[in-house]
N, C-alpha and C positions, 0 to 999 in steps of 0.2 A: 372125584376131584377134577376131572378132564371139563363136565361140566360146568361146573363155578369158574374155572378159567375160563371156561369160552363168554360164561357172561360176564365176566371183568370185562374180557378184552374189549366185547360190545359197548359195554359201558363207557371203557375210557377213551373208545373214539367216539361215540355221542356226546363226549367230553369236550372231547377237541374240536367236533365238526360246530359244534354251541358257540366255544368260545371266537372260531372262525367266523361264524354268524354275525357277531355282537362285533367283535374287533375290527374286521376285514369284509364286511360289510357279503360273505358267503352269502349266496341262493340257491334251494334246492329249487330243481324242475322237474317235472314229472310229464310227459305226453302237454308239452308247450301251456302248461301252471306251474305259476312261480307259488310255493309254499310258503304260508308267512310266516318270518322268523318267530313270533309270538302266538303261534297257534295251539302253543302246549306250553307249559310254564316251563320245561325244559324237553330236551329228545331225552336226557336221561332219565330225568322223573315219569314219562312219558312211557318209557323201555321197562320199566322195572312195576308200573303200575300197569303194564298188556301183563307181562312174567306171574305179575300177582292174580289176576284173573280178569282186569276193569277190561270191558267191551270197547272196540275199536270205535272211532266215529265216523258217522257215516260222511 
């Protein structure tokens, strides 16, 4: 059960950081690249399709 929790919780801040994104115009950064808000059709669809097995991109 501890499990499934912990992917909720992941989920419903990929939830939140999304909706930040889109609302409040958020940027992730990574080693000075900015990540574009549209580079996955969501971080959560994004989270749960790596969880299902889909391979990372390069």
């Amino acid at each position: 059960m501890s499990k499934e929790l912990e992917l909720a919780g992941i989920h419903t801040t990929l939830a939140y950081i999304n909706k930040m994104m889109d609302l409040d115009g958020l940027q992730l950064h990574q080693n000075g690249e900015t990540y574009p808000n549209d580079y996955f059709e969501s971080l959560c669809y994004d989270f749960i399709s790596r969880c299902d097995g889909d391979e990372w991109p390069e």
